[in-house]
SEDREN-779796 format. One record per residue (C-alpha): residue number from 1; chain; z, y, x. Coordinates in pm, 1 decimal, always signed. Layout:
BEGIN
{site NUM A {Z Y X}}
...
This chain:
BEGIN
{site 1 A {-40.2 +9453.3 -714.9}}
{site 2 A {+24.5 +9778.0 -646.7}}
{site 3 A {-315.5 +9915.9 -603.2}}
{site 4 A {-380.5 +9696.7 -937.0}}
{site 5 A {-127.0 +9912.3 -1133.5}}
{site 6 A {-245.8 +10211.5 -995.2}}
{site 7 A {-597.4 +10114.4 -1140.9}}
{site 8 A {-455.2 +10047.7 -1468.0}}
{site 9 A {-262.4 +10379.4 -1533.7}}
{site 10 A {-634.4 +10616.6 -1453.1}}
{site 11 A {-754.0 +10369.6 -1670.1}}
{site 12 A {-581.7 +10448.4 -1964.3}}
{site 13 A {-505.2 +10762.8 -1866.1}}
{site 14 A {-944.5 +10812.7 -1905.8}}
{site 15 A {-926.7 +10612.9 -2225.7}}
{site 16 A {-652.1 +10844.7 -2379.0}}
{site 17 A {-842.7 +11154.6 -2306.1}}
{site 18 A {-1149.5 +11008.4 -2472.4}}
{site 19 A {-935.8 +10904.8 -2793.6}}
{site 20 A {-786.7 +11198.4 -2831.3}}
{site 21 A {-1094.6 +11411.2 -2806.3}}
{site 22 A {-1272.2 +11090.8 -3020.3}}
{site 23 A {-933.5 +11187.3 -3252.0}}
{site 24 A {-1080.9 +11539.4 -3303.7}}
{site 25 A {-1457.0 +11474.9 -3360.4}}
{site 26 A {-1469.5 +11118.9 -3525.3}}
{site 27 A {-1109.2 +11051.1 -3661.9}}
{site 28 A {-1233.1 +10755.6 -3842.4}}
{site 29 A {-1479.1 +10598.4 -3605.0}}
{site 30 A {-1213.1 +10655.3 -3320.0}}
{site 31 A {-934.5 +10488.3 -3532.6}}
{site 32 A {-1143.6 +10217.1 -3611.0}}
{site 33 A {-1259.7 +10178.3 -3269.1}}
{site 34 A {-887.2 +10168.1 -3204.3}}
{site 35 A {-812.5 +9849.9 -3435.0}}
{site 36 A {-1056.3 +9712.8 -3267.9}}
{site 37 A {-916.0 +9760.4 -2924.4}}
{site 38 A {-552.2 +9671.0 -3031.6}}
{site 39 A {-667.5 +9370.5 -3214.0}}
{site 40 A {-862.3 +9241.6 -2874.7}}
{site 41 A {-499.0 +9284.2 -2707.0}}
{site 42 A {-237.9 +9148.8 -2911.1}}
{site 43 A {-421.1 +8836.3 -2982.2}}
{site 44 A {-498.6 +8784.6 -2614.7}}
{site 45 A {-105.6 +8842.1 -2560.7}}
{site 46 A {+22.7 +8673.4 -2792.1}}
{site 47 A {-181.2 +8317.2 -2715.9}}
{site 48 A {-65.5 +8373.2 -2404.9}}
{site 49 A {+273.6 +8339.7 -2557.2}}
{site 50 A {+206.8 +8065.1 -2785.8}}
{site 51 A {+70.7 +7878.0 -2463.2}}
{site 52 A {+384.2 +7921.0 -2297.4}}
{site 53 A {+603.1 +7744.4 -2640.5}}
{site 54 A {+341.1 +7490.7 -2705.9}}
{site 55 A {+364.1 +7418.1 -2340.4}}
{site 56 A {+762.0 +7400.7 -2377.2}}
{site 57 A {+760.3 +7220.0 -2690.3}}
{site 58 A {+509.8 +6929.6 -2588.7}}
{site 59 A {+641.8 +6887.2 -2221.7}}
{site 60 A {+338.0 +7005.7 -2094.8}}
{site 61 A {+360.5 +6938.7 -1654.7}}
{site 62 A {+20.9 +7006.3 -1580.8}}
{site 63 A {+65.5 +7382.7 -1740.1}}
{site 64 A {+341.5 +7456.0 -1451.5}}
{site 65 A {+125.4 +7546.8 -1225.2}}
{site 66 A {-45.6 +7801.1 -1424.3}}
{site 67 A {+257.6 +7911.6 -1655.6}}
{site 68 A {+358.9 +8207.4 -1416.3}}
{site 69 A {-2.9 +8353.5 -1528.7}}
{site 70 A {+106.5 +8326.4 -1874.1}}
{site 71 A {+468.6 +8485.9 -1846.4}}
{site 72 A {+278.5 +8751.5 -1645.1}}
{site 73 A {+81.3 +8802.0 -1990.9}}
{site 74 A {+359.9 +8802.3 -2252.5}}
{site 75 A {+548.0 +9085.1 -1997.0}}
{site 76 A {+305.1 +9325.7 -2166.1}}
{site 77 A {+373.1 +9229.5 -2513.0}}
{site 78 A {+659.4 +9587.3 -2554.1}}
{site 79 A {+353.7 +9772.9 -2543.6}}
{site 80 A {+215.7 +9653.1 -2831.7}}
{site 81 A {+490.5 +9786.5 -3001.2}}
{site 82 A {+404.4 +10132.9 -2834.4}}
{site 83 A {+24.4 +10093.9 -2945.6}}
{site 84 A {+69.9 +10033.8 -3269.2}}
{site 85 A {+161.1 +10350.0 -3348.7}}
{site 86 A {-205.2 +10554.2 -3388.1}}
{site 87 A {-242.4 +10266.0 -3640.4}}
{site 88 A {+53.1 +10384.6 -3835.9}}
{site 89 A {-41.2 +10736.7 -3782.0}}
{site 90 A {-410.4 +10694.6 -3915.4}}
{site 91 A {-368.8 +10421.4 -4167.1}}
{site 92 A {-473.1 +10683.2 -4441.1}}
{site 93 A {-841.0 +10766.8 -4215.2}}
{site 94 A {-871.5 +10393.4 -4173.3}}
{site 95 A {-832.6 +10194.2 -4494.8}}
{site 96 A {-993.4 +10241.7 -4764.4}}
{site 97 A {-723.1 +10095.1 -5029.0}}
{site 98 A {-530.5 +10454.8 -4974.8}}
{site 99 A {-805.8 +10579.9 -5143.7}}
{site 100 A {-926.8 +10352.3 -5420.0}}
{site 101 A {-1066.4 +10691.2 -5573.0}}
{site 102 A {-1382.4 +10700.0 -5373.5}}
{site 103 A {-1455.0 +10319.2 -5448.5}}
{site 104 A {-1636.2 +10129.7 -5708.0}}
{site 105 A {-1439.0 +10066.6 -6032.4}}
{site 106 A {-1437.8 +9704.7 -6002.2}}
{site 107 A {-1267.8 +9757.3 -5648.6}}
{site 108 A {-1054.1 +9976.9 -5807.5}}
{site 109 A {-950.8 +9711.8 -6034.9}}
{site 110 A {-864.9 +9456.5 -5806.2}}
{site 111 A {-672.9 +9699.5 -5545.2}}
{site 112 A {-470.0 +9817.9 -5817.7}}
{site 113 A {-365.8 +9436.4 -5850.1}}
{site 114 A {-262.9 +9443.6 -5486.7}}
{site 115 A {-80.7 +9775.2 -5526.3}}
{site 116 A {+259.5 +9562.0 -5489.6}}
{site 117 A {+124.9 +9502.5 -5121.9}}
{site 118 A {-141.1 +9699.5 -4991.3}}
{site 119 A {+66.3 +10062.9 -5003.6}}
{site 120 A {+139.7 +10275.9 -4712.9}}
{site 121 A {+525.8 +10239.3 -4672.0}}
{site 122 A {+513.6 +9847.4 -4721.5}}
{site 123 A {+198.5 +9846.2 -4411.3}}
{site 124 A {+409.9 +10032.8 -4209.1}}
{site 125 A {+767.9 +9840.9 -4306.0}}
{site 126 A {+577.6 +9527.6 -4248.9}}
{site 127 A {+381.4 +9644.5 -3904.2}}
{site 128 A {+730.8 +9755.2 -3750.3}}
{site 129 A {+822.1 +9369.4 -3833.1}}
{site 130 A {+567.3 +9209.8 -3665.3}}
{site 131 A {+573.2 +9338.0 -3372.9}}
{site 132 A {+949.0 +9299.1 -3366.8}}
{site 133 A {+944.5 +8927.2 -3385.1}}
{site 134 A {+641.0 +8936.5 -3123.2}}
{site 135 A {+876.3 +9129.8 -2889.1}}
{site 136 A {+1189.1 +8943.4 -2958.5}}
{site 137 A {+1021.0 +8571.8 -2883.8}}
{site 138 A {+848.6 +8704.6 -2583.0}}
{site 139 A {+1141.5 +8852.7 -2441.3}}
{site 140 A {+1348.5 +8549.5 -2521.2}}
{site 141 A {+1079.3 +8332.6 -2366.3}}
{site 142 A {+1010.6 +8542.2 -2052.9}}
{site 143 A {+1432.7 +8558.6 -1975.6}}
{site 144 A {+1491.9 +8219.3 -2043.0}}
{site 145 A {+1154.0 +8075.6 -1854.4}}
{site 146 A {+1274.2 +8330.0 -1531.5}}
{site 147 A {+1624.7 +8233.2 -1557.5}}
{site 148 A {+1525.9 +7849.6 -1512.0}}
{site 149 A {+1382.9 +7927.9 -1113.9}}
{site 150 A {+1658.4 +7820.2 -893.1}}
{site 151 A {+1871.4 +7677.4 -1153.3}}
{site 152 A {+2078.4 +7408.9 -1108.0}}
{site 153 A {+2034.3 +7075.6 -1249.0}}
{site 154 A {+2303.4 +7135.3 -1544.4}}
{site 155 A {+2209.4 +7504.0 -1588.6}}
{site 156 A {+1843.9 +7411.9 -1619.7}}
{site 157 A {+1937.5 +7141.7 -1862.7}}
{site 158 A {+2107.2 +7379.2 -2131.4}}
{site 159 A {+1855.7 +7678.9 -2008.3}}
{site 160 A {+1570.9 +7381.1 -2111.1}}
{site 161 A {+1696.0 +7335.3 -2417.5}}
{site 162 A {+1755.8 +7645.3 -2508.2}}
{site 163 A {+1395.3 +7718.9 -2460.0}}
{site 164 A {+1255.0 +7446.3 -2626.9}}
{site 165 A {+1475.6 +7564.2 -2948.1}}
{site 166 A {+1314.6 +7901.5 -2881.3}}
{site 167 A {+963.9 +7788.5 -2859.3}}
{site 168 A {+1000.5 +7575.4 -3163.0}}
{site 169 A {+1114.3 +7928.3 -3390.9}}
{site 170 A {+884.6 +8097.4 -3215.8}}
{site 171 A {+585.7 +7913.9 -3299.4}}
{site 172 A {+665.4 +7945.1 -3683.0}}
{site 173 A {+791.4 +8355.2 -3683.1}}
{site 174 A {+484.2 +8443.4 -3407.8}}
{site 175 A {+261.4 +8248.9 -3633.7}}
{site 176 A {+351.7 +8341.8 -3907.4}}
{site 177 A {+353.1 +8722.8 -3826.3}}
{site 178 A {+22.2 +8675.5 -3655.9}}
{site 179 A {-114.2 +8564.3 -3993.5}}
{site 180 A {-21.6 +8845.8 -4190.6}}
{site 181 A {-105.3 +9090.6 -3918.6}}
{site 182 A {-470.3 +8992.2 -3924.8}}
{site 183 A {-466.2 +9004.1 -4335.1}}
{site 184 A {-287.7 +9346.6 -4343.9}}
{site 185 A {-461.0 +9504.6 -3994.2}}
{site 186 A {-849.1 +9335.4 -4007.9}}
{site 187 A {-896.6 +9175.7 -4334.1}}
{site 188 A {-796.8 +9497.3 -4527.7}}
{site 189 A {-1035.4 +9688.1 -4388.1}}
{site 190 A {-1231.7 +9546.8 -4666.4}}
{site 191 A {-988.0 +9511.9 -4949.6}}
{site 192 A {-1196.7 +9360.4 -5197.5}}
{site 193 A {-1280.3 +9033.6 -4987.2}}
{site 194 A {-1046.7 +8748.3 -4853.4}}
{site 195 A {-1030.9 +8440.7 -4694.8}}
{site 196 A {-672.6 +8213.9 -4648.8}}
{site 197 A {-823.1 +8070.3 -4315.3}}
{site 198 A {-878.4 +8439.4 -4172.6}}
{site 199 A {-511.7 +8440.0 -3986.2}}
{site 200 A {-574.3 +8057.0 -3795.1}}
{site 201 A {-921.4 +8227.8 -3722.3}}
{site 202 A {-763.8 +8488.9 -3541.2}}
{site 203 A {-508.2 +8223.4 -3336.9}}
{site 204 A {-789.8 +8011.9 -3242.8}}
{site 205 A {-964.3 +8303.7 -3079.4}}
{site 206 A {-733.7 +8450.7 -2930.5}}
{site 207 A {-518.6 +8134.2 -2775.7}}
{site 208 A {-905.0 +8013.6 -2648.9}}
{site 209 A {-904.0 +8379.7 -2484.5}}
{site 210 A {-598.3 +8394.4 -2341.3}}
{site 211 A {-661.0 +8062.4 -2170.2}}
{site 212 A {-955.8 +8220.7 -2011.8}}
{site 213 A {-789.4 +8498.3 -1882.7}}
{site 214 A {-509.8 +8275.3 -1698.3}}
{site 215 A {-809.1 +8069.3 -1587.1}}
{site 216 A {-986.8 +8440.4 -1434.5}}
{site 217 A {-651.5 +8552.4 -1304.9}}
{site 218 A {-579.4 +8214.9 -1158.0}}
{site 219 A {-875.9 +8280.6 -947.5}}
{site 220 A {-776.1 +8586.3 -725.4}}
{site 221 A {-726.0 +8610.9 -393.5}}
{site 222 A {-442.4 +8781.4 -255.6}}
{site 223 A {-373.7 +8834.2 +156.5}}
{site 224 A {-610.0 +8621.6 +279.0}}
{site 225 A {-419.1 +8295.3 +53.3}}
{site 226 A {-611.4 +8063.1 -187.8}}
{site 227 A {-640.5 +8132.8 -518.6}}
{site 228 A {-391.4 +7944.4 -739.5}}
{site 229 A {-707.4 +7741.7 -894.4}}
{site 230 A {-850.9 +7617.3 -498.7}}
{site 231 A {-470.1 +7510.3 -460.6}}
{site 232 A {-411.6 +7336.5 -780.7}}
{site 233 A {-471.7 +6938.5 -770.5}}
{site 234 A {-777.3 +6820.9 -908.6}}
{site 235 A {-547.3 +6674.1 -1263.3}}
{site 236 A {-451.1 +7061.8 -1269.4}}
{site 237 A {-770.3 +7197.3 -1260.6}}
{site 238 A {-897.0 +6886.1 -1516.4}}
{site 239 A {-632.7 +6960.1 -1781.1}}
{site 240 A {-694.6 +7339.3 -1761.9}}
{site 241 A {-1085.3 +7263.7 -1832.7}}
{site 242 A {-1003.2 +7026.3 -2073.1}}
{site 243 A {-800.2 +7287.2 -2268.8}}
{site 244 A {-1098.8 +7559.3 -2265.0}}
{site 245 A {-1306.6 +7288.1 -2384.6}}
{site 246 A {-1060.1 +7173.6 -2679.1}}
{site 247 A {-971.3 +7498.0 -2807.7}}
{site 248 A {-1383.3 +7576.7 -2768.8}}
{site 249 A {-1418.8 +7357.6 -3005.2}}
{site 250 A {-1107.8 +7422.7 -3252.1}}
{site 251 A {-1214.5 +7803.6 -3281.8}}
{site 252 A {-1552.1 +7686.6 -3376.2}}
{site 253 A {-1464.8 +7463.9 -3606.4}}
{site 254 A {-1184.6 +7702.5 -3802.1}}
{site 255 A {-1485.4 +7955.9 -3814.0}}
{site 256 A {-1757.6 +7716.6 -3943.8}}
{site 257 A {-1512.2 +7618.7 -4159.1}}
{site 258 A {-1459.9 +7930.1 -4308.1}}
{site 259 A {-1802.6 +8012.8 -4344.5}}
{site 260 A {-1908.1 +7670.9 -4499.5}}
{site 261 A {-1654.2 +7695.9 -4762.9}}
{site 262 A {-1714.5 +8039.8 -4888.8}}
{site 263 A {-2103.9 +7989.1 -4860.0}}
{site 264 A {-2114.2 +7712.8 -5100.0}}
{site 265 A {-1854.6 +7866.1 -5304.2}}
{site 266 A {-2161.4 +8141.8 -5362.4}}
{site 267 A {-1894.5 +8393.3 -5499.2}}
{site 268 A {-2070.9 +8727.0 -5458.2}}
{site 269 A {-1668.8 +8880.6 -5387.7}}
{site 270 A {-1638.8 +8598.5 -5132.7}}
{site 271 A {-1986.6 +8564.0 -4960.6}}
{site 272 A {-2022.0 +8968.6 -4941.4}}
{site 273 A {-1803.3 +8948.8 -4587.8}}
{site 274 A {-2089.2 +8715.2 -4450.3}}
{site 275 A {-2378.3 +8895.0 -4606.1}}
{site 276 A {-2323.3 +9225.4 -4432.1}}
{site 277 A {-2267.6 +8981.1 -4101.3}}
{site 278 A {-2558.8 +8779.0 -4098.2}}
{site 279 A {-2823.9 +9005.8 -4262.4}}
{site 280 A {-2856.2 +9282.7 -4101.9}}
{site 281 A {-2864.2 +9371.6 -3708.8}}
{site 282 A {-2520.8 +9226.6 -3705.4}}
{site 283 A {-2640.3 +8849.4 -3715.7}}
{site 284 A {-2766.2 +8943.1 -3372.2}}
{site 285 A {-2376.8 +8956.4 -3285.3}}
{site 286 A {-2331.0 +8672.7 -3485.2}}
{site 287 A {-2562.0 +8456.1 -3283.8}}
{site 288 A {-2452.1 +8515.1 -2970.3}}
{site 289 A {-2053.8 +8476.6 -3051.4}}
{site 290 A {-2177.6 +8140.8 -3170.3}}
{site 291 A {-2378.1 +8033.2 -2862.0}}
{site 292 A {-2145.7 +8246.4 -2597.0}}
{site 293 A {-1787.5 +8147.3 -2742.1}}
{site 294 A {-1893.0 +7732.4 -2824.3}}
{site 295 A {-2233.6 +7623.6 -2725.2}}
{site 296 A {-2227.9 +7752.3 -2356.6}}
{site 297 A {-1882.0 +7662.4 -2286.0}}
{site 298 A {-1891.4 +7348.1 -2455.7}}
{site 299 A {-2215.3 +7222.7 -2255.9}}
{site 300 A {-2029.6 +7333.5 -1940.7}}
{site 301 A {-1686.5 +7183.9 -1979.4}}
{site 302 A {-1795.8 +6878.9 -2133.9}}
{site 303 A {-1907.0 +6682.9 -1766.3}}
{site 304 A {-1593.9 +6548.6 -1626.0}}
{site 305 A {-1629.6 +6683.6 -1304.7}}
{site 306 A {-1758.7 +7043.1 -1417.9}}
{site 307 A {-1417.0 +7086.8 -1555.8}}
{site 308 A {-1201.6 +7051.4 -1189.4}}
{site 309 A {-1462.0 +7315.5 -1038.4}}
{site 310 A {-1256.3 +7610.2 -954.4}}
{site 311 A {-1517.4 +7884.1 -946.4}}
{site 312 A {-1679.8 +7734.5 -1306.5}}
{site 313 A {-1350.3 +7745.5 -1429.8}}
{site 314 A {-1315.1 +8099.7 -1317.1}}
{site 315 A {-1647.3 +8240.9 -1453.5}}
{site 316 A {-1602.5 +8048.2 -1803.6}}
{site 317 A {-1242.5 +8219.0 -1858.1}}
{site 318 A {-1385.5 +8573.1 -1820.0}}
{site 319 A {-1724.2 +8470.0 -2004.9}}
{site 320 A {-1453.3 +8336.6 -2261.7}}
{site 321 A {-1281.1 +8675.9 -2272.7}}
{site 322 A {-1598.1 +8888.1 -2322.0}}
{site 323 A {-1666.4 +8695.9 -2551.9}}
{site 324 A {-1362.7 +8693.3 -2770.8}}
{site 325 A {-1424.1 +9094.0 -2748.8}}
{site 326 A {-1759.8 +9040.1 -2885.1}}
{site 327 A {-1644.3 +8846.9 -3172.6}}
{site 328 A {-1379.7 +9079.9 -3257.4}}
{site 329 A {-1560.4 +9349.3 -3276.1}}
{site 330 A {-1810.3 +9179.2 -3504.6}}
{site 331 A {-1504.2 +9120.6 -3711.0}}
{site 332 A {-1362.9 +9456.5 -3720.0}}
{site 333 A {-1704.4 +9725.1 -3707.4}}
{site 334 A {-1875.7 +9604.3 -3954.5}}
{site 335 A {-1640.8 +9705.5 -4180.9}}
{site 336 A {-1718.3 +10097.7 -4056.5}}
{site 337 A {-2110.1 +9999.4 -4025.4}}
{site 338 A {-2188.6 +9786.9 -4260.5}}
{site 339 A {-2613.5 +9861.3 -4233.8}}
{site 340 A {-2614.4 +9743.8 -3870.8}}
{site 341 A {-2465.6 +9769.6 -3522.7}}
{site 342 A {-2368.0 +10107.9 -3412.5}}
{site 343 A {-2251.8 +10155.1 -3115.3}}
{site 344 A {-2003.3 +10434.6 -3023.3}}
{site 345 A {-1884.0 +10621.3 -2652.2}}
{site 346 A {-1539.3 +10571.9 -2866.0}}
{site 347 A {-1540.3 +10136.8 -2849.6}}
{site 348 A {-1528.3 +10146.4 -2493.9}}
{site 349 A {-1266.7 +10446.7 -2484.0}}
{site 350 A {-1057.6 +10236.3 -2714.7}}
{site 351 A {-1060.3 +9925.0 -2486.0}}
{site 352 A {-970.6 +10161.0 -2172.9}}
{site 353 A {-674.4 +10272.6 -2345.7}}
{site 354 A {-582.6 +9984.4 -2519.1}}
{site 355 A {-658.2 +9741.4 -2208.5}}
{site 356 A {-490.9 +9997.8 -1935.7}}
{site 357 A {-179.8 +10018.4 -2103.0}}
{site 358 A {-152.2 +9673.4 -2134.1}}
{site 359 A {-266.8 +9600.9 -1750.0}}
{site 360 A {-48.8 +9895.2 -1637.1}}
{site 361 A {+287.3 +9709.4 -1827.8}}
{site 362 A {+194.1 +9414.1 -1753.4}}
{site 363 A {+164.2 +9478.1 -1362.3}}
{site 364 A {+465.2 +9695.3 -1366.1}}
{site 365 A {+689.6 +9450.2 -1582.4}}
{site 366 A {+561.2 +9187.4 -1305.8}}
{site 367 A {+661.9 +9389.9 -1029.6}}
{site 368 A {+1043.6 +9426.7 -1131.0}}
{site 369 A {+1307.3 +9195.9 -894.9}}
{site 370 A {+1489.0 +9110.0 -1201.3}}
{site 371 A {+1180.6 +8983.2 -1288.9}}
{site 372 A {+1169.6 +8736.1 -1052.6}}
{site 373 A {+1547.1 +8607.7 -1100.0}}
């Protein structure tokens, strides 16, 4: 653990120096690069955390084994708070609605309609309150989850209940902040397009993700011991497969749905979003999100017996998680590059300091005693 957290601070400590000098040369393409990196991370986090109500709310037993994982996730939701900030900073070098001037009058037109919302004070206002409520829930889950270990039977009782009322606001205020982060973070990168499904687009992405990365980290070794997935019962390792293969198939169907209903719509405002994702050397992106985040999962999870294999398990989550990178950043570049893919030194810089800092809390958070009581 240790040695883990180590890895994680030179981590972002590398992808902080790159930023900053990214910061100096490319302010826009590092920023960008940045939304992309933040956006990978707070959706991963926070389906982590919706896992941990859903599992609370439903009764879930078979999640027990694998909820530590989860709360082990959600520990490094504070730092979103923290990482938000170059988003604040830079919202001027990122979005183009804080500069209608240099945009077509018909945009014009129509972001002068959403003046009301899209406006720098109002962004930040309403950033600050998202990631409030994600903080607040987590926190609330994470003390109240720890606090049940070693309970006793009454305490656990009124701690159980407590949680399950918990879960059940949570799953409306994360939700709903999750939604609206996605419209005012990603979707306004291109101000003249929307799409109402965009926000549950986003969930289903990232709660499929962060299922595969408690599926990967449920796979190390530690001291010589099993991995949590070889010492999981077979109805353990079943439901777990079973939930990668459901919520394979919800994020595909959310995004096919999406597409479907704005392509035969065949509003030129609508389908634009699409266009510059499908005909250019972006569709190459496109094609492979489709076949590596549903059609290769999907054919491996759907034998019975495929599903209680711990090392398949294992190799799907982090195939699920590159994945979900993949797709995000064909959500978010684009946007910068609309001609075609262009790859930058400052993606990858972004993820190191995006994905240290969150590794680096996360391990740290973990590794408190109070933590553990």
């Amino acid at each position: 653990m240790r040695r883990a957290g180590k890895l994680s601070v030179i981590v972002a400590l590398i992808g902080a120096v790159l930023f900053i000098i990214g910061i100096i040369i490319e302010p826009r393409q590092a920023l960008t690069s940045y939304v992309f990196a933040y956006a990978v991370a707070f959706t991963i986090v926070l389906g982590a955390l919706f896992h941990l109500m859903i599992g609370q709310l439903t009764g879930a037993r078979w999640f027990d084994a694998f909820r530590q994982l989860a709360l082990n996730v959600t520990a490094a939701t504070p730092a979103l708070a923290v990482l938000v900030i170059p988003i604040l900073l830079g919202v001027r070098a990122i979005y183009p609605w804080t500069a209608p001037s240099l945009l077509s009058p018909d945009a014009q037109r129509l972001i002068a309609r959403k003046a009301g919302w899209l406006n720098v004070p109002f962004f930040s206002v309403r950033a600050i309150v998202y990631v409030a409520i994600w903080v607040i829930f987590a926190e609330l889950v994470r003390r109240l989850s720890v606090r049940r270990e070693g309970a006793s039977a009454d305490d656990d009782s009124v701690r159980a209940h407590k949680l399950r009322k918990t879960s059940a606001a949570g799953v409306i205020f994360v939700g709903l902040a999750l939604t609206f982060a996605s419209f005012d973070w990603l979707m306004s990168l291109e101000p003249t397009w929307y799409s109402t499904i965009y926000g549950v687009y986003l969930f289903a992405g990232g709660i499929l993700a962060a299922l595969g990365l408690v599926a990967a980290m449920a796979s190390r070794r530690a001291g010589g011991r099993a991995s949590l997935l070889d010492s999981a019962t077979d109805d353990q390792r079943g439901a777990l497969g079973t939930l990668l293969f459901t919520y394979t198939i919800f994020w595909a169907y959310i995004g096919f749905a999406q597409f479907l209903i704005i392509w035969i719509g065949d509003i030129p405002a609508e389908a634009s979003w699409y266009v510059t994702r499908t005909r250019t050397s972006w569709a190459i992106l496109a094609v492979l999100t489709a076949v590596g985040q549903f059609a290769l999962p999907f054919l491996l999870l759907l034998p019975h017996s495929l599903k209680r294999r711990p090392g398949l398990l294992a190799w799907v989550g982090v195939w699920i998680v590159a994945m979900h990178v993949v797709d995000v950043y064909w959500i978010v570049l684009p946007a910068l590059h609309p001609g075609g893919i262009s790859l930058s030194w400052l993606d990858a810089a972004a993820l190191l300091l995006v994905g240290g800092v969150i590794a680096g809390t996360m391990h740290w958070r973990t590794a408190m005693p109070e933590y553990h009581s």
